[in-house]
MARBA-3410 file (N, C-alpha, C, O; in Angstrom, 1 decimal):
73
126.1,54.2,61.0,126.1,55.1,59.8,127.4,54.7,59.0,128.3,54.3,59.7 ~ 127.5,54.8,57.9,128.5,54.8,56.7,128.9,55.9,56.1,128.3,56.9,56.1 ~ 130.0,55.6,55.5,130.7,56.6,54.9,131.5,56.1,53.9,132.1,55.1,54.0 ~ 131.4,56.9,52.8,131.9,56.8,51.3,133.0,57.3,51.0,133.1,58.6,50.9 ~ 134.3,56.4,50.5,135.3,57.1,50.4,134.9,57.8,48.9,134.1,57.3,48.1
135.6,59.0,48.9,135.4,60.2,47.5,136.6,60.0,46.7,136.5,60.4,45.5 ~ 137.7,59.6,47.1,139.3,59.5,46.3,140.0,57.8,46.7,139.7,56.9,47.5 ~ 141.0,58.0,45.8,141.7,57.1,45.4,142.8,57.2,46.2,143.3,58.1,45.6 ~ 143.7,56.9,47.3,144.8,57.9,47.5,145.3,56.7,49.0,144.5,55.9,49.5 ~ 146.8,56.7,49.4,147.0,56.3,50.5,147.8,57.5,51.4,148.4,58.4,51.0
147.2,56.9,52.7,147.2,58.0,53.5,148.3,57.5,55.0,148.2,56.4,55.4 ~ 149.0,58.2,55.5,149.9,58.0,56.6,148.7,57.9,57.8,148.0,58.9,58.0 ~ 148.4,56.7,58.7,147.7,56.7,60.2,148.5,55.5,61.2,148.9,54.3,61.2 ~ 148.3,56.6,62.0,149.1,55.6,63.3,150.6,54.7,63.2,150.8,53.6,63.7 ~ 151.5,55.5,62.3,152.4,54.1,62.0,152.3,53.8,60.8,153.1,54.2,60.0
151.5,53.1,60.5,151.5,52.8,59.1,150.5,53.6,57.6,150.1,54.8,57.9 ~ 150.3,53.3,56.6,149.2,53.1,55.5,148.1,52.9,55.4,147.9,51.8,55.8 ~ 147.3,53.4,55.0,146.1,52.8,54.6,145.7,53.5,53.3,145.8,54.7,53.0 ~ 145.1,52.1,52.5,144.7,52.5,51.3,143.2,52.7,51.2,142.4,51.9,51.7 ~ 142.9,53.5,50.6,141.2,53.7,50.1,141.0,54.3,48.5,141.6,55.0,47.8
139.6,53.5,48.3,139.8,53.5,46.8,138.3,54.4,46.6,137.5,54.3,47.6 ~ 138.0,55.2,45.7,136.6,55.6,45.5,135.6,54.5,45.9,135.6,53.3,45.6 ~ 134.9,55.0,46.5,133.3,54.0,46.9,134.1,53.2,48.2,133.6,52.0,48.2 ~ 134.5,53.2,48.5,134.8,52.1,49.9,134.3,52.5,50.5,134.4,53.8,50.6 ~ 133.3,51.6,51.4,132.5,51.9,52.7,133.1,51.5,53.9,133.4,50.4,54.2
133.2,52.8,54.6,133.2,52.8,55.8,132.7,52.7,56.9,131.5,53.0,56.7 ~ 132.7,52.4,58.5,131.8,52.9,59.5,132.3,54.5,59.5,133.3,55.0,59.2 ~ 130.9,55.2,60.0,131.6,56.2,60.8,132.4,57.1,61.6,132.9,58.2,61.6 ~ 132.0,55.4,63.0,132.9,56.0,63.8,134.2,55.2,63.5,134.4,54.7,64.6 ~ 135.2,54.8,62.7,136.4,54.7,62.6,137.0,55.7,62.7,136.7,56.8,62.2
138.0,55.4,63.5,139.2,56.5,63.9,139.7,56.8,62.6,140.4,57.8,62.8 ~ 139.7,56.5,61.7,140.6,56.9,60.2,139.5,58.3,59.8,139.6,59.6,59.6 ~ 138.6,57.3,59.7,137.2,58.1,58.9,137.0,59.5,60.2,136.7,60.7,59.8 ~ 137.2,59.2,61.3,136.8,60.5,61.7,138.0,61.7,62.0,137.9,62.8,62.4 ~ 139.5,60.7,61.7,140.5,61.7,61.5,140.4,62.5,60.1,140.5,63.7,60.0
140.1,61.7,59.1,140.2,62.3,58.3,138.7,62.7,57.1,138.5,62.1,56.0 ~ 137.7,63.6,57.7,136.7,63.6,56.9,136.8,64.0,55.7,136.0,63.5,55.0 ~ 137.6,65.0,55.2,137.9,65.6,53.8,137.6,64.0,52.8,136.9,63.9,51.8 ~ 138.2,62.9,53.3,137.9,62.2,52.3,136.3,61.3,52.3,136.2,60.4,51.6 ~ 135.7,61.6,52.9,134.8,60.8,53.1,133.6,61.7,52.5,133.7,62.9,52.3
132.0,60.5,52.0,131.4,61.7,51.9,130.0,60.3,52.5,130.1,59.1,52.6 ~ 128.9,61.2,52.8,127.6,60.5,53.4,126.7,59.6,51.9,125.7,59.0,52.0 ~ 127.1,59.6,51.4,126.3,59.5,50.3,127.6,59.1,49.1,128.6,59.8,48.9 ~ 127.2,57.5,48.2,128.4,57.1,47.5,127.9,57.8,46.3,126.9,58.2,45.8 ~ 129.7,57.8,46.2,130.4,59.1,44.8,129.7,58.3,43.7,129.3,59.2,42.9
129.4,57.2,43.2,129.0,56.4,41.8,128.1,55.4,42.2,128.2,54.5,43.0 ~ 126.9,56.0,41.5,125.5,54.7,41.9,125.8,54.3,40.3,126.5,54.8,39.4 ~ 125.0,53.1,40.3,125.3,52.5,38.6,123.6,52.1,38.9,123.2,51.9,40.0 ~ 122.9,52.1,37.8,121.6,51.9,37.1,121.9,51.3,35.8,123.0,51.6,35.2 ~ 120.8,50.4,35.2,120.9,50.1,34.3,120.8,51.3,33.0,120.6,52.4,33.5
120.8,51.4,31.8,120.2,52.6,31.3,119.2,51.9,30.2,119.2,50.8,29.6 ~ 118.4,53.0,30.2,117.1,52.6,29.7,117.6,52.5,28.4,118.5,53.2,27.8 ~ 116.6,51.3,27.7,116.9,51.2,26.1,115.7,51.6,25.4,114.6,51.5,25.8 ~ 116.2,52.1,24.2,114.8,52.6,23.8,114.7,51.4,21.9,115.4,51.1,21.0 ~ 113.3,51.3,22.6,112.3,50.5,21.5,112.1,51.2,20.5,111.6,52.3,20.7
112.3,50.9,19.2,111.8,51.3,18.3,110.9,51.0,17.5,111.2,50.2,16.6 ~ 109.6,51.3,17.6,108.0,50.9,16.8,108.4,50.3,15.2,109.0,51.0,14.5 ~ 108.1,49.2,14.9,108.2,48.6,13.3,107.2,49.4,12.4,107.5,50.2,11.5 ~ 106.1,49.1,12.7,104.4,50.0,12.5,104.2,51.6,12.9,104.2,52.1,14.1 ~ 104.1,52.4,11.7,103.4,53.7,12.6,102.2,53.8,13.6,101.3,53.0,13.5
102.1,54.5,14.3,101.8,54.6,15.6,99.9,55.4,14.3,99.8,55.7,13.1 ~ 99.2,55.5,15.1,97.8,56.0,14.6,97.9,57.5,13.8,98.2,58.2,14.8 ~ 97.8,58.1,13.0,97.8,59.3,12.5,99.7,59.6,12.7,100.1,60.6,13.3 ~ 100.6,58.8,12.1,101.9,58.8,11.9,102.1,58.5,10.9,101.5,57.5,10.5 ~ 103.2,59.5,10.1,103.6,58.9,8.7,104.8,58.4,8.5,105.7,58.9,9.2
105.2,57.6,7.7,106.9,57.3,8.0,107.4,57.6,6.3,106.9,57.0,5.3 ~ 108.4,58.4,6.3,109.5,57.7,5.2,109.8,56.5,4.9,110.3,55.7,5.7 ~ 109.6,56.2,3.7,110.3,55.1,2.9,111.5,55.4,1.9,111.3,56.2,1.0 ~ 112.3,55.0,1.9,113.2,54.5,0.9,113.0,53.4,0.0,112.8,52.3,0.3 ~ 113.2,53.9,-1.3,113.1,52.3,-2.2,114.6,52.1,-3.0,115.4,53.0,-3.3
114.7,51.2,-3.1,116.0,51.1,-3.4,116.0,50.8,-5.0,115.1,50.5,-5.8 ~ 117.2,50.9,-5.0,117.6,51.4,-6.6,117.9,50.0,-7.1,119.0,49.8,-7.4 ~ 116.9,49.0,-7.3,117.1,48.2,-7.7,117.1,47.8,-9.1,117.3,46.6,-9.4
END
């Protein structure tokens, strides 16, 4: 199982530092990850998808009317 860091932050373990950045995956059983759950979460903080583009029709569509502009020529 995995785990999702939620923050940005360095943290005092065993001696030394450790740094974690939003979205770092973890195992779950890491002694860090299971000292410190507040930062972790089951499920990552930022999914990225493309985003949909939208098409614009040149031609009206059947029983559509369109504005024209004519220019002041």
């Amino acid at each position: 199982m995995l785990k999702f860091a939620i923050c940005t932050t360095s943290v005092r373990h065993e001696g030394g530092v450790i740094r974690i950045q939003v979205g770092d995956v973890w195992h779950a059983t890491d002694p860090f990850v299971r000292s410190h759950p507040d930062l972790f979460a089951d499920q990552p903080v930022r999914v990225f998808g493309t985003p949909a583009r939208r098409v614009e029709s040149a031609t009206a569509a059947p029983g559509e009317t369109r504005g024209t502009k004519r220019s002041a020529g």
